[in-house]
C-alpha positions, 0 to 999 in steps of 0.5 A: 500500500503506498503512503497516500493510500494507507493514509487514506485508509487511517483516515477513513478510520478515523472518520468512521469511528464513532467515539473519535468523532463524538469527541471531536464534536464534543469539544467543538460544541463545548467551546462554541457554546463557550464563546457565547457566553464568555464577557466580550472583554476577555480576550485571552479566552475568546482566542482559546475558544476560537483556537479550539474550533479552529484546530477540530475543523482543520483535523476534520478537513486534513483528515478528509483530504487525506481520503481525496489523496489516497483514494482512486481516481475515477476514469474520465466517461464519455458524454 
């Protein structure tokens, strides 16, 4: 299997995996939820709050990617 098919592969299981993703949507909601209710002011924690969104959203497109990359392309069709 070749780098990008067995990342492929990995990432599949990740995406597939229920507890992972239930993880990953825990924590996004917790700190959207988070941001709601943090003071305007506090500017230190809105940052964190927004550093944590940020991180599952790029694991979650990264991990996508890799399916893209690892998986066949499909033949070009005649129309």
């Amino acid at each position: 299997m070749t780098d990008p098919e067995r990342l492929a592969h990995e990432a599949m299981s990740l995406r597939d995996n229920e507890a992972f993703q239930t993880a990953l949507d825990n924590m996004r909601r917790d700190a959207v939820e988070a941001l709601v209710r943090v003071p305007a002011t506090d500017t230190e924690a809105i940052r964190d709050y927004q550093a944590t969104v940020k991180v599952v959203d790029d694991l979650r497109s990264d991990i996508e990617g890799f399916i893209r990359s690892g998986s066949p392309r499909k033949a070009a069709g005649i129309a």
